[in-house]
N, CA, C and O of each residue as an XYZ file, in Angstrom:
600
protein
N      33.715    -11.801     -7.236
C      33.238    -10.680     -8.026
C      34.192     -9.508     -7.816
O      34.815     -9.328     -6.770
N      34.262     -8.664     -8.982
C      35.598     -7.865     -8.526
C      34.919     -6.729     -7.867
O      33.749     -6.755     -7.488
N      35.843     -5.592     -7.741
C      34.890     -4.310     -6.871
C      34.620     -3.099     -7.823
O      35.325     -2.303     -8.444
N      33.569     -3.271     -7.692
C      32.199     -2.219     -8.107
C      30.970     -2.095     -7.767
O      30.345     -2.916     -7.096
N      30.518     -0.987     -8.242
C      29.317     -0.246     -6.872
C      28.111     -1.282     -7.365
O      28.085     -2.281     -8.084
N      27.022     -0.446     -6.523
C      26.148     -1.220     -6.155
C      25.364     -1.036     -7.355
O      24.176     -0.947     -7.043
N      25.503     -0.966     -8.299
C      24.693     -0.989     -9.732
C      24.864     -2.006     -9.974
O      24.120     -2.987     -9.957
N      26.292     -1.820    -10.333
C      27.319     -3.393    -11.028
C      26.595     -4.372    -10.241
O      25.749     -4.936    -10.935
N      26.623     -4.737     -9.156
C      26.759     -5.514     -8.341
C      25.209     -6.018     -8.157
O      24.845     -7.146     -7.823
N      24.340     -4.801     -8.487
C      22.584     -5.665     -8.633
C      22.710     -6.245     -9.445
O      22.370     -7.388     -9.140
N      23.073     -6.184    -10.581
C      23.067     -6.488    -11.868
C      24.031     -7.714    -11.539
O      23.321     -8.719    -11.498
N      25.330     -8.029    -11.295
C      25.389     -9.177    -10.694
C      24.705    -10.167    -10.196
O      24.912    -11.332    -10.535
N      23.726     -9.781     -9.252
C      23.296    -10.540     -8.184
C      21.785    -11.229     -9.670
O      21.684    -12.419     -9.970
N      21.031    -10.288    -10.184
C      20.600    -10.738    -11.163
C      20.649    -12.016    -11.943
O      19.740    -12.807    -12.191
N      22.359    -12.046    -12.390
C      22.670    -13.080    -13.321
C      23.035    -14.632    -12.422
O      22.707    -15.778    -12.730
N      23.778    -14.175    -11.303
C      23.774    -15.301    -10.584
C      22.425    -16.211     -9.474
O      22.442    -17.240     -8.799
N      21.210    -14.975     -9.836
C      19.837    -15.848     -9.645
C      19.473    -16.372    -10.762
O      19.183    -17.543    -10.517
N      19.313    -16.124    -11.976
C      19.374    -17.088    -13.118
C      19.810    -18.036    -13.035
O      19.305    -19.158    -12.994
N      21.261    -17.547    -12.983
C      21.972    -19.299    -13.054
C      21.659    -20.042    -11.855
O      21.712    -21.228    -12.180
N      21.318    -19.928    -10.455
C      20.966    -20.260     -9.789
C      19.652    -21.077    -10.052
O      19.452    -22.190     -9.566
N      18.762    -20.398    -10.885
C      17.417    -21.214    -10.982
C      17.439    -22.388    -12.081
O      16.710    -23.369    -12.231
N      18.399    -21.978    -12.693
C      19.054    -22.952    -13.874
C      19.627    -24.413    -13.690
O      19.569    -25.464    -14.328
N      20.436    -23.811    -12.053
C      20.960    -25.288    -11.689
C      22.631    -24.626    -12.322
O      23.644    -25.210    -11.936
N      22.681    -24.170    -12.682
C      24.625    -23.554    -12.668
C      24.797    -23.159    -11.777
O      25.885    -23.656    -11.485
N      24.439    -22.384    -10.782
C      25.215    -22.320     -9.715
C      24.873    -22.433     -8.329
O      23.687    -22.240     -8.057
N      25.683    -22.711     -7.369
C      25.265    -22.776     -5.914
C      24.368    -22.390     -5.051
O      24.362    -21.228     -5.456
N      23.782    -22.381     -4.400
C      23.019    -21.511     -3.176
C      24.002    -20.317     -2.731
O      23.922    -19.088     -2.719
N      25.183    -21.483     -2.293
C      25.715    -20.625     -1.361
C      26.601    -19.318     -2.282
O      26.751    -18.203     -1.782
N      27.153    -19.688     -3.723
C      27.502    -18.558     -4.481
C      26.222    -17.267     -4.616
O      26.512    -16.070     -4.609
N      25.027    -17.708     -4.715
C      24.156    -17.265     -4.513
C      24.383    -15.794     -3.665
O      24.616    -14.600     -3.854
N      24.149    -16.744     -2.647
C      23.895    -16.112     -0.927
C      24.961    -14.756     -1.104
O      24.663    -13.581     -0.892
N      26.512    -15.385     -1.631
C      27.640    -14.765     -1.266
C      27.363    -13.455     -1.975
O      27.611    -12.416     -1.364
N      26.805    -13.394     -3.378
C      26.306    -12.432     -4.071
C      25.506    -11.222     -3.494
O      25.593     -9.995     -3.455
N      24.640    -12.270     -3.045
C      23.353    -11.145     -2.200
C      24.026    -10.217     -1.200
O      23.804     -9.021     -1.007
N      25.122    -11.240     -0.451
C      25.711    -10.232      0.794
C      26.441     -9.233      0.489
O      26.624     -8.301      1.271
N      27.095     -9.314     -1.013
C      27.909     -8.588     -1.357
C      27.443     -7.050     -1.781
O      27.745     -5.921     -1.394
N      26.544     -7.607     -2.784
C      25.078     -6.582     -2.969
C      24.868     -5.618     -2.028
O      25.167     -4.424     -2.024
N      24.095     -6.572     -0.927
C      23.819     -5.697      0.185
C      24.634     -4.591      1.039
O      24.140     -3.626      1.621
N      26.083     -4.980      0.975
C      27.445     -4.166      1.476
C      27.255     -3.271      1.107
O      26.827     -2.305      1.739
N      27.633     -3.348     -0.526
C      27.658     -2.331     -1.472
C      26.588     -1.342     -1.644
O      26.761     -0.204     -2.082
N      25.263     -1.944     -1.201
C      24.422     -1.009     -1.288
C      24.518     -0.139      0.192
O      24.548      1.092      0.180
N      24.547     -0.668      1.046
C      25.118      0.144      2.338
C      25.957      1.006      2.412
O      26.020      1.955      3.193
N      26.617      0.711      1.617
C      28.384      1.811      1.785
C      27.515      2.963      0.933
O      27.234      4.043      1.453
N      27.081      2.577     -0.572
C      26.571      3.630     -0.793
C      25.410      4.761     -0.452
O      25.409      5.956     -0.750
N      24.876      4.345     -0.061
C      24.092      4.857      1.110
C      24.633      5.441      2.117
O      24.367      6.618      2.362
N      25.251      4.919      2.665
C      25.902      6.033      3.545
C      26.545      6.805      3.213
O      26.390      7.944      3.655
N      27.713      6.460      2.133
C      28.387      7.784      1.661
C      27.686      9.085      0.890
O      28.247     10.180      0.880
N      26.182      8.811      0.135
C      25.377      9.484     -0.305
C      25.065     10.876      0.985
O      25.184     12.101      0.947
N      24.650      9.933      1.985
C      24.073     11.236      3.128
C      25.044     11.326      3.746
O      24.954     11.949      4.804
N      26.023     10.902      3.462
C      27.662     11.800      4.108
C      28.010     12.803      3.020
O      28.451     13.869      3.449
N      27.922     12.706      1.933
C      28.207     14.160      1.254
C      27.039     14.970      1.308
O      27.002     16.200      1.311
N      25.924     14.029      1.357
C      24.489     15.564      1.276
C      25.324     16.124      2.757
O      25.786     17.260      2.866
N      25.383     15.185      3.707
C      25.459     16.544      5.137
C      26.646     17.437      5.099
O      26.754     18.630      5.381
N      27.480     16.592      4.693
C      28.759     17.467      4.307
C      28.544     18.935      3.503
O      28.973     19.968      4.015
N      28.016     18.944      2.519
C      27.433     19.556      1.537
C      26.477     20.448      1.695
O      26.290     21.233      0.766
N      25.641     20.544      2.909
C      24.212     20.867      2.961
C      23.751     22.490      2.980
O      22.569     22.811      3.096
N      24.744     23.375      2.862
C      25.000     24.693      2.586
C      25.541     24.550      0.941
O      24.918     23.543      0.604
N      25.864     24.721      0.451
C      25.784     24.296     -1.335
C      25.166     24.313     -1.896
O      24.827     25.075     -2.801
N      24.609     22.865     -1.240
C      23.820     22.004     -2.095
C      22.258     21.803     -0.966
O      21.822     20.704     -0.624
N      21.740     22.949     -0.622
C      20.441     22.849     -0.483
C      19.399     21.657     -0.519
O      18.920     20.881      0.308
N      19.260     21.927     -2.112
C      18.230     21.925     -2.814
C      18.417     19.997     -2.848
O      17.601     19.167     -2.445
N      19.445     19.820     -3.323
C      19.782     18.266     -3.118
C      19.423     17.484     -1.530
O      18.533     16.643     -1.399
N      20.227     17.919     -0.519
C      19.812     17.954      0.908
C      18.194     17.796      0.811
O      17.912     16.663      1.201
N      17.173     18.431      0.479
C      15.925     18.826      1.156
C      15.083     18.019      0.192
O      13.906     17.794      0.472
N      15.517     17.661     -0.706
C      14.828     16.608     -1.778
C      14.745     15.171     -1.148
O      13.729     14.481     -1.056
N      16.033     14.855     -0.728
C      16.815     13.688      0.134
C      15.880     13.386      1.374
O      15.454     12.271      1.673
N      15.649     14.493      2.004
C      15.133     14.665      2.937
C      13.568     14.328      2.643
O      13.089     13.244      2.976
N      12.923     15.186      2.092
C      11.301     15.004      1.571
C      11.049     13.613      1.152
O       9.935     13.100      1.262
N      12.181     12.936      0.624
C      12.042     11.713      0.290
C      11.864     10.764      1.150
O      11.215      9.749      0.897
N      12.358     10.978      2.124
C      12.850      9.743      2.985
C      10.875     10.114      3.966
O      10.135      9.211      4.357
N      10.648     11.276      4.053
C       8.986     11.703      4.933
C       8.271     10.708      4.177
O       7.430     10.187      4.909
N       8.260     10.254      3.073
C       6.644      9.846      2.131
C       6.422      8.537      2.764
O       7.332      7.848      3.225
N       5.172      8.223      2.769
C       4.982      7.300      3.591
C       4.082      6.491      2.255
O       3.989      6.997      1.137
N       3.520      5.278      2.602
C       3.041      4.334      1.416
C       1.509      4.765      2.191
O       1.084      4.668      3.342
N       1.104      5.147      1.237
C      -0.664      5.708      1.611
C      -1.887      4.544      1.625
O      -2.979      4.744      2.158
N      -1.538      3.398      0.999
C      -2.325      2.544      0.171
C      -1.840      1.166      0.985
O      -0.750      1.169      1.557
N      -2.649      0.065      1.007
C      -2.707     -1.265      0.615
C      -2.821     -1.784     -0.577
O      -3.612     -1.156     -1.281
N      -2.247     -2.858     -1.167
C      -2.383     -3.629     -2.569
C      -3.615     -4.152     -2.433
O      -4.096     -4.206     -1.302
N      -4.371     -4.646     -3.592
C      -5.539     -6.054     -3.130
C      -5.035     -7.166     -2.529
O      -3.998     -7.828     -2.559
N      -6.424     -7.167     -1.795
C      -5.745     -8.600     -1.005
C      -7.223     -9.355     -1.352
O      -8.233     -8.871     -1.864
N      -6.911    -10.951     -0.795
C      -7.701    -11.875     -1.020
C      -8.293    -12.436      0.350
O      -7.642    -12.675      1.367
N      -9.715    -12.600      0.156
C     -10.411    -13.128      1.432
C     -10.589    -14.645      1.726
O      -9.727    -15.430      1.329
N     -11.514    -15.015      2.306
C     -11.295    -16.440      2.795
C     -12.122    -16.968      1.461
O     -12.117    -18.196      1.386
N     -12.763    -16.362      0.497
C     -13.061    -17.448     -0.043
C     -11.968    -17.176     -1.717
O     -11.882    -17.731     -2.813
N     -11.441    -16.225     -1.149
C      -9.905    -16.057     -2.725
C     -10.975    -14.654     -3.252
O     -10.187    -14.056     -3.985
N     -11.579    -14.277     -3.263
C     -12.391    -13.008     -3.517
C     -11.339    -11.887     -3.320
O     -10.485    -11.922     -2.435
N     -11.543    -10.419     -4.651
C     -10.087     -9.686     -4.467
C     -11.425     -8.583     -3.299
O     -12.645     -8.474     -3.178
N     -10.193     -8.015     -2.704
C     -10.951     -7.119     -1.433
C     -10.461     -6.084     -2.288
O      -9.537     -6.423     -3.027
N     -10.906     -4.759     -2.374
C     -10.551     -3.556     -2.762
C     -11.029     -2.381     -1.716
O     -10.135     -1.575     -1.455
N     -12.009     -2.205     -1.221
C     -12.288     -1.124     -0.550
C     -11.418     -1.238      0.905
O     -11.194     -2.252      1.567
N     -11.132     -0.262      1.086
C     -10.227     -0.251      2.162
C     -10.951     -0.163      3.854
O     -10.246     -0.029      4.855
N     -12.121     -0.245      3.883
C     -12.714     -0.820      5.201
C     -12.801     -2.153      5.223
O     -12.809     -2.803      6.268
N     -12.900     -2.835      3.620
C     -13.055     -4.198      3.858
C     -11.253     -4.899      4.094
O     -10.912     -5.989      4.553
N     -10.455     -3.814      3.594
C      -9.151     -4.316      4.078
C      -8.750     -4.240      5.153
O      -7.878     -4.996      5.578
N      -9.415     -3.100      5.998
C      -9.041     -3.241      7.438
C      -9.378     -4.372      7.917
O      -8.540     -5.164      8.347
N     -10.521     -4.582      7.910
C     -11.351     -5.629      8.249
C     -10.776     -6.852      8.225
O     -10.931     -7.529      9.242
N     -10.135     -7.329      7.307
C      -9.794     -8.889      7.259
C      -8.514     -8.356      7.315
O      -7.838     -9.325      6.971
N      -7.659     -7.346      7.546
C      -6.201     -7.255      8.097
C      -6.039     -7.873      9.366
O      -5.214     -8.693      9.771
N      -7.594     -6.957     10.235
C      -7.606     -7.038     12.006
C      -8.251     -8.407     12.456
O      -8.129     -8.775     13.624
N      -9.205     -9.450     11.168
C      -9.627    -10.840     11.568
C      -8.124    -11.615     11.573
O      -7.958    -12.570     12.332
N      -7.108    -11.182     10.742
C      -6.111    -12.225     10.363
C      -5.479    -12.154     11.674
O      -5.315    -13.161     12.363
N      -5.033    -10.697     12.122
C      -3.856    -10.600     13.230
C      -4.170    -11.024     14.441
O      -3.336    -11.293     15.305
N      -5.998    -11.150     14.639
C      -6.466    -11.094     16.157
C      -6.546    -12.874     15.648
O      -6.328    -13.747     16.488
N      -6.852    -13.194     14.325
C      -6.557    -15.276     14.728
C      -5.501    -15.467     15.299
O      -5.623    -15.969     16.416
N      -3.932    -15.142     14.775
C      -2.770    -15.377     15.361
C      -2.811    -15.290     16.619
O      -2.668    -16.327     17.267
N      -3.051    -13.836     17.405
C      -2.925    -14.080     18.641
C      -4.001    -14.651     19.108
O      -4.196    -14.671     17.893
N      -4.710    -15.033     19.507
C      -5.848    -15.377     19.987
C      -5.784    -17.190     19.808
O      -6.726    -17.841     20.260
N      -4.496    -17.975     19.055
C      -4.876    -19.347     19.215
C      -5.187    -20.077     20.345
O      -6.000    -20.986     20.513
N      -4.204    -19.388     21.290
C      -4.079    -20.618     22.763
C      -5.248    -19.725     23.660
O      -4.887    -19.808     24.834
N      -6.405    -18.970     23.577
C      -7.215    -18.244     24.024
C      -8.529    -19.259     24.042
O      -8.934    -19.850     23.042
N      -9.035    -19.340     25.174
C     -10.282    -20.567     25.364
C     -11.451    -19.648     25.040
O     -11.439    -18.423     25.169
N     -12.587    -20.485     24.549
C     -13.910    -19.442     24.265
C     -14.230    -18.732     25.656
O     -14.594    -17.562     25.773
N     -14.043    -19.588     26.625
C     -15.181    -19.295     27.672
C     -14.566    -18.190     28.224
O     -15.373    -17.526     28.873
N     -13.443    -17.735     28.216
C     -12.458    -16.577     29.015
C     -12.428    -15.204     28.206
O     -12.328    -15.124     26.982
N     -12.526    -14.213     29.034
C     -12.764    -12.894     28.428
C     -11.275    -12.717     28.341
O     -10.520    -13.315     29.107
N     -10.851    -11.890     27.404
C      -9.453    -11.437     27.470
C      -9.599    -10.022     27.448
O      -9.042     -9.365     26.569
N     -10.436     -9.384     28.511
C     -10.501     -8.028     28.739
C      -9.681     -7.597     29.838
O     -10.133     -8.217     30.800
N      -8.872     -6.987     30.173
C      -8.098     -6.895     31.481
C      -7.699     -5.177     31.861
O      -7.329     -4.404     30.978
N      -7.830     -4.825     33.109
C      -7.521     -3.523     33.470
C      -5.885     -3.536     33.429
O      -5.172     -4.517     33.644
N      -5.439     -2.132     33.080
C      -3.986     -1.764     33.712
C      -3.838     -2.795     35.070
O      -4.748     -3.624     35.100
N      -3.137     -2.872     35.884
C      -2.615     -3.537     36.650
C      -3.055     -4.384     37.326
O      -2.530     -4.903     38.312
N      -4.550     -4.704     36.624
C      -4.397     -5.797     37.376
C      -4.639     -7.236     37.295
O      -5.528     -7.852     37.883
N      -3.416     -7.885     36.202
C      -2.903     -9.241     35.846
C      -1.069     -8.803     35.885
O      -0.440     -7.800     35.550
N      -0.678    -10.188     36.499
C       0.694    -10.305     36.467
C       1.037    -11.204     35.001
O       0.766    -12.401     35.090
N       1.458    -10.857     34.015
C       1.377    -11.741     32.822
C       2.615    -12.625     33.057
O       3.716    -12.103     33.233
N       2.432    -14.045     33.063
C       3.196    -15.241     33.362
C       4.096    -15.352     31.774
O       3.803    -14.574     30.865
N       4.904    -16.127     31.648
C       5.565    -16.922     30.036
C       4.519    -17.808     29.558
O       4.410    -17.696     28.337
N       3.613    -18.747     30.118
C       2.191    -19.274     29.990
C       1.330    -18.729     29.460
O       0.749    -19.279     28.526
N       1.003    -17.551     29.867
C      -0.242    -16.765     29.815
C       0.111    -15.939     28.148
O      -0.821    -15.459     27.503
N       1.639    -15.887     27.611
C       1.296    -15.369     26.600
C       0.589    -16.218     24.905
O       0.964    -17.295     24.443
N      -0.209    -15.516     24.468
C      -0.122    -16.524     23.309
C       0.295    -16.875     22.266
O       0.573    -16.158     21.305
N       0.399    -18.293     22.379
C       0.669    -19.274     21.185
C       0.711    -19.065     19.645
O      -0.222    -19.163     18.847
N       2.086    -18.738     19.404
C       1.974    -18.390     17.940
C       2.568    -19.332     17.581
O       3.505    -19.759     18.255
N       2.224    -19.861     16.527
C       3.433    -20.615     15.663
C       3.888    -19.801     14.509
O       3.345    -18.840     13.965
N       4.881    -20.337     14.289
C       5.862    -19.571     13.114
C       4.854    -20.364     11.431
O       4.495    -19.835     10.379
N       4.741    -21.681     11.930
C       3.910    -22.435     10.189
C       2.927    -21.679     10.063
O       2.694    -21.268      8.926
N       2.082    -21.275     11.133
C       0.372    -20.707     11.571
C       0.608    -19.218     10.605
O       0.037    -19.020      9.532
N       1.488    -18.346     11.201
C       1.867    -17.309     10.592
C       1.969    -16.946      8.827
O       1.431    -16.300      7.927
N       3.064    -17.875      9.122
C       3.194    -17.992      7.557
C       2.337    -18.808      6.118
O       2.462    -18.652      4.903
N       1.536    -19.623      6.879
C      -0.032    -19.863      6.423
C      -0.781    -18.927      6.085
O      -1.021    -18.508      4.953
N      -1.387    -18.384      7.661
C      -2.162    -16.598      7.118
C      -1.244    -16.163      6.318
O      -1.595    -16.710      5.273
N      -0.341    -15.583      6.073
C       0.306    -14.222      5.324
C       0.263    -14.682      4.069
O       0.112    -13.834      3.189
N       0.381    -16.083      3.679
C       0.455    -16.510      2.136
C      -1.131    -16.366      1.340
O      -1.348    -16.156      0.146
N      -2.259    -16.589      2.626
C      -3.548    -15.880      2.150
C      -3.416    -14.521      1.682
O      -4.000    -14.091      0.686
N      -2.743    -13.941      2.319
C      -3.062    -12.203      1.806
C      -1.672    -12.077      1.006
O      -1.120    -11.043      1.382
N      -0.927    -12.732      0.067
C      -0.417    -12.254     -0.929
C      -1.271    -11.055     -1.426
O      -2.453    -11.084     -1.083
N      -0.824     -9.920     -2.241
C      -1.066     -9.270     -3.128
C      -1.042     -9.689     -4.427
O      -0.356    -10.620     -4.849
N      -2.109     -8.709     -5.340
C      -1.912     -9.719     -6.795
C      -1.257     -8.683     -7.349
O      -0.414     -9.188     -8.090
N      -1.198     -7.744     -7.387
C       0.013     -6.799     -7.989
C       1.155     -6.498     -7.121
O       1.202     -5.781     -6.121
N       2.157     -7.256     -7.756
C       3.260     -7.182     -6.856
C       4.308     -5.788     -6.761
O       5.248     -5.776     -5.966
């Protein structure tokens, strides 16, 4: 791909997932795309908040926009889906089956009969004693709580 910014270059990466899903082209041309992408989007990025700082007597108003931007935080959860595929919307009921999903993961290699209540100091935690995650287990739960608006 020749050199151009990271517009060009989404827009690249675009056409060579098409053809990719098409069966024209490689994985690995693929891949090479994405990394390239990703460079490009890096360089620009950095050179962006290298001229805001450079700049930042000037250009204020640009600086502090940049800035306010980067504070906003995502306020919200999407819908999510419960154990029986039901959409959850209220956001106590999303806590709720956020904190059942994360405490199954950890909690596999955890026996009923044992409390897992413990003071500050006093358990020495072994490589044994931590628990059992699997990576399939994980990625099982998380495919339950897709979002339906992506």
């Amino acid at each position: 791909m020749d050199e151009q910014g990271a517009p060009g270059k989404l827009k690249g990466k675009k056409e060579v997932y098409r053809m990719w899903k098409k069966g024209l082209a490689t994985w690995e041309e693929y891949r090479n795309v994405v990394r390239e992408c990703r460079d490009a989007t890096r360089k620009a990025k950095a050179h962006l908040e290298l001229n805001l700082a450079r700049d930042v007597k000037d250009n204020e108003k640009g600086f502090f926009k940049y800035f306010d931007n980067k504070r906003k935080t995502r306020e919200n959860v999407g819908l999510l889906l419960n154990e029986v595929s039901a959409l959850v919307m209220e956001d106590t009921e999303k806590a709720e089956l956020l904190n059942a999903f994360f405490a199954s993961v950890f909690t596999a290699k955890a026996s009923p009969q044992e409390s897992q209540t413990l003071e500050v100091g006093e358990k020495v935690w072994r490589k044994e004693d931590f628990p059992l995650v699997e990576e399939d287990r994980v990625r099982d739960h998380l495919g339950k709580f897709i979002s339906t608006n992506p």
